[in-house]
C-alpha positions as MATLAB code, in Angstrom:
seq = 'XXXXXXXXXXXXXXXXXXXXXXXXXXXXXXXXXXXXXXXXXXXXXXXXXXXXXXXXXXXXXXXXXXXXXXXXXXXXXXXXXXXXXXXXXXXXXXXXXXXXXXXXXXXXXXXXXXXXXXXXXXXXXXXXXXXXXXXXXXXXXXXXXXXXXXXXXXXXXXXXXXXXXXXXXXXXXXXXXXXXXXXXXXXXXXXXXXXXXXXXXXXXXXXXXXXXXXXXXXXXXXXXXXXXXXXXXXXXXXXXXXXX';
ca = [
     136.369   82.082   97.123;
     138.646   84.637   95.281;
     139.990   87.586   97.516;
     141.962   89.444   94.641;
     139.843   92.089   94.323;
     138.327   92.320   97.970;
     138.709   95.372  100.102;
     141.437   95.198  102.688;
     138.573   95.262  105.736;
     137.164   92.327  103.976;
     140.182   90.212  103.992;
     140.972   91.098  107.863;
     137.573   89.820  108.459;
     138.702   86.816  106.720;
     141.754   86.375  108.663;
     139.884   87.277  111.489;
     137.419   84.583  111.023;
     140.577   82.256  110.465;
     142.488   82.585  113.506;
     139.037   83.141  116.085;
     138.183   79.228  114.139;
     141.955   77.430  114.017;
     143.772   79.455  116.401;
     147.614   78.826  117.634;
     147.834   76.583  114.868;
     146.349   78.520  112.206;
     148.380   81.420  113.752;
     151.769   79.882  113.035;
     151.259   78.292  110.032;
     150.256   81.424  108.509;
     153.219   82.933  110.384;
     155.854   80.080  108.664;
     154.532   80.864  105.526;
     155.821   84.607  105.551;
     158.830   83.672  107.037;
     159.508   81.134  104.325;
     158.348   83.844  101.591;
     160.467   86.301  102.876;
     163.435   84.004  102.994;
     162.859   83.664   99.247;
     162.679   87.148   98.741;
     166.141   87.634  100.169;
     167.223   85.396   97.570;
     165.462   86.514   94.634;
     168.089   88.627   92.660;
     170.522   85.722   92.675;
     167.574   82.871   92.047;
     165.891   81.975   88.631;
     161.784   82.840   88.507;
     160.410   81.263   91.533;
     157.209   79.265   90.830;
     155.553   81.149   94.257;
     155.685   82.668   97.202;
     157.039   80.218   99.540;
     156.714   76.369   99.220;
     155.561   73.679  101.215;
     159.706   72.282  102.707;
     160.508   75.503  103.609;
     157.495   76.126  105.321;
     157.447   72.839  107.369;
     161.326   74.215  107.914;
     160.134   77.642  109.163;
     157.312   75.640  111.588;
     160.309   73.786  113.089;
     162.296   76.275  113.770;
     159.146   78.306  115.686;
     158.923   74.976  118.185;
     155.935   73.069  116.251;
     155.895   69.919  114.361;
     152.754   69.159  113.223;
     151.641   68.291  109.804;
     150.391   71.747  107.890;
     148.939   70.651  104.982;
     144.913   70.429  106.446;
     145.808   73.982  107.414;
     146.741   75.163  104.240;
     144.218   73.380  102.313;
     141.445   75.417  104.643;
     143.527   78.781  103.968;
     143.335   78.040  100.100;
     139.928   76.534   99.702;
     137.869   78.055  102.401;
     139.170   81.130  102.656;
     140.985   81.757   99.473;
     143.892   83.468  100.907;
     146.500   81.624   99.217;
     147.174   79.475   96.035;
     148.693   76.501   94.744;
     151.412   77.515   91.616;
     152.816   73.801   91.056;
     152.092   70.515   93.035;
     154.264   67.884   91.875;
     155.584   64.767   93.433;
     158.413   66.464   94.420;
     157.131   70.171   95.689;
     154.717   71.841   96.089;
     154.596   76.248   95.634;
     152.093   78.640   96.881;
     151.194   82.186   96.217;
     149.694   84.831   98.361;
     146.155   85.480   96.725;
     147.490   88.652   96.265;
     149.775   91.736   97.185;
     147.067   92.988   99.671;
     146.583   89.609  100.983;
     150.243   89.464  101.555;
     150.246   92.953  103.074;
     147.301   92.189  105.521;
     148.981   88.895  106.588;
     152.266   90.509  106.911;
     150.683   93.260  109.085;
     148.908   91.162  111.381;
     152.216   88.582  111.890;
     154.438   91.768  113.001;
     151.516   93.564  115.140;
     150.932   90.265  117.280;
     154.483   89.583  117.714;
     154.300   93.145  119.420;
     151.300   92.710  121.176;
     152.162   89.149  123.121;
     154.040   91.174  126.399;
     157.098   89.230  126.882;
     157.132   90.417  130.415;
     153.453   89.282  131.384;
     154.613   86.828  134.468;
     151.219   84.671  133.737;
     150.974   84.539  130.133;
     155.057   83.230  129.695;
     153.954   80.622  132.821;
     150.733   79.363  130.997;
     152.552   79.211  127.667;
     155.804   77.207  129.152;
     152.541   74.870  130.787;
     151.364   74.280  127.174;
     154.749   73.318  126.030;
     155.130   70.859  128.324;
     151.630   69.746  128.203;
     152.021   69.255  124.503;
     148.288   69.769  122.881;
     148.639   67.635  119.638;
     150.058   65.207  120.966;
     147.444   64.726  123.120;
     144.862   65.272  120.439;
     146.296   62.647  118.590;
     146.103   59.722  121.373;
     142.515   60.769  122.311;
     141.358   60.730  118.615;
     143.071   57.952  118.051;
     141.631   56.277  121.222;
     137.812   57.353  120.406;
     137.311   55.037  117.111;
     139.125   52.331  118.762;
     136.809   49.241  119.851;
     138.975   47.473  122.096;
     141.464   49.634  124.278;
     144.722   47.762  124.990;
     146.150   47.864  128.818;
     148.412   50.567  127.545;
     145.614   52.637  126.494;
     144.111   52.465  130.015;
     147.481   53.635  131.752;
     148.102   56.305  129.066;
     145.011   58.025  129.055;
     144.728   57.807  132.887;
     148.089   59.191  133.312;
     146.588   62.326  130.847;
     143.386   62.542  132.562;
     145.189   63.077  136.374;
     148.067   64.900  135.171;
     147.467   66.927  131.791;
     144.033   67.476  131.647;
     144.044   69.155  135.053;
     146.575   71.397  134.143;
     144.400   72.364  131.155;
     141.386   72.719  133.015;
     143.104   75.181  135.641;
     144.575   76.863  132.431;
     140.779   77.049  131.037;
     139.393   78.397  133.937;
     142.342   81.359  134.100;
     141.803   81.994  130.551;
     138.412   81.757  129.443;
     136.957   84.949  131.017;
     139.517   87.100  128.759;
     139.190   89.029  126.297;
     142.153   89.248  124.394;
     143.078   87.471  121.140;
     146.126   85.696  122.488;
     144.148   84.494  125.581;
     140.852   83.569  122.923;
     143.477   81.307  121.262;
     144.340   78.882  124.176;
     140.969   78.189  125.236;
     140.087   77.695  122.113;
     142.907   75.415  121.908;
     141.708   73.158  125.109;
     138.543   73.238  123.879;
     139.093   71.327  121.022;
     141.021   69.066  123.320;
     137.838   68.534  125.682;
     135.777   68.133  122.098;
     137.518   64.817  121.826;
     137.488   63.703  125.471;
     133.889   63.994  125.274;
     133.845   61.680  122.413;
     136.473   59.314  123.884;
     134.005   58.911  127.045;
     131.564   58.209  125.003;
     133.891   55.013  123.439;
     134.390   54.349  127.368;
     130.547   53.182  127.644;
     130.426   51.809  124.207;
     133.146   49.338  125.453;
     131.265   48.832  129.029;
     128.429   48.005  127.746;
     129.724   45.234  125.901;
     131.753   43.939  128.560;
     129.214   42.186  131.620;
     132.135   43.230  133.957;
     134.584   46.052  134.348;
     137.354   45.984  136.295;
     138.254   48.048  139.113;
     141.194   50.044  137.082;
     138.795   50.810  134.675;
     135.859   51.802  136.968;
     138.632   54.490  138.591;
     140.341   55.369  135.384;
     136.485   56.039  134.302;
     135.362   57.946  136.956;
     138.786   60.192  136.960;
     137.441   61.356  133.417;
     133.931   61.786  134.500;
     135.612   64.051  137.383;
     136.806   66.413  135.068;
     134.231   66.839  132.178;
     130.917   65.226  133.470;
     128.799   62.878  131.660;
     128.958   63.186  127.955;
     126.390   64.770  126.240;
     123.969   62.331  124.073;
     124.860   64.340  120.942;
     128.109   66.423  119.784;
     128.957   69.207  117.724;
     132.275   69.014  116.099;
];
């Protein structure tokens, strides 16, 4: 998909369409990405001909430095081959540069970065509370284990405690954050549930493992009967199918 020559309406649908589908995440990596290219630009009367925008290490940089430290590159693969709104200049071995598709595309993205920073209300009691909750709740990481966990055909005894600490300590406090959230219509409330959804997308398919492995076993023990019924508690039965 090219956007070059796209009306600026069509590429805030795009971005629209972005952010509503990969959220926080999408959010700040498109958010590093103009902070690294505008670090460049900063730079560029006493630098040689930069190869793009921004690149890939400075990016990753800019991510740390907002509090995140997940791996961007599935992100920006989805921004350059779904949606087109960015390009690879050079991929080496070594780095890796990226454009903005073009100046409009860098305006629109620009735009939006500066009007959400002004639109998130610093002094919102409940929004800083649930936001310091998903800090310390840590999504990804979470995310990670489960996924992880799901294709796994034998759990260790580790597994079992780790996932039953999450499913009586973390998972509740995303489910009371759901609940809060879900009913609201603004973007920045849109983006964490659609965060802890993607968190109880996996569960689902992690209970699912849970009877694969019971039914091969003739007996379960009694931590797992709890730990299973603890996870049951808080999403139900799994559904036969799932839509990822």
């Amino acid at each position: 998909m090219s956007v070059e020559n796209v009306a600026t309406d069509n590429i805030k649908a795009l971005l629209s369409d972005f952010l509503v589908k990969y959220g926080e995440r999408g959010k700040a990596v498109l958010e590093a990405a103009v902070r690294a290219s505008r670090r460049f630009e900063k730079k560029r009367d006493i630098l040689p001909k930069l190869p793009g925008d921004f690149d890939y290490k400075t990016l990753v940089e800019e991510l740390g430095l907002m509090g995140y430290s997940y791996n961007p590159s599935p992100i920006l693969r989805i921004l350059e081959r779904d949606y087109g709104l960015i390009k690879t200049t050079l991929h080496t071995s070594r780095q890796r540069w990226f454009i903005f598709s073009s100046p409009v595309v860098k305006e629109v993205v620009e735009d939006y970065i500066i009007r959400s920073r002004e639109y998130i209300d610093e002094t919102d009691p409940e929004y800083l509370i649930i936001k310091t909750q998903l800090i310390a709740v840590n999504i990804e990481k979470i995310k990670d284990f489960l996924n992880k966990l799901a294709i796994k055909e034998r759990w260790a005894e580790t597994d079992y405690e780790k996932l039953k600490k999450i499913s009586t300590e973390d998972l509740v406090i995303l489910s009371n954050i759901y609940k809060k959230v879900k009913e609201k219509d603004e973007e920045r409330w849109q983006n964490i549930a659609k965060e802890i959804e993607d968190v109880f997308r996996i569960l689902n398919k992690v209970i699912l493992a849970v009877h694969k492995i019971k039914e091969k076993k003739s007996e379960q023990t009694f931590e797992e009967k709890d730990l299973y019924k603890e996870i049951e508690n808080i999403l139900g039965r799994p559904e036969k199918t799932l839509e990822d």
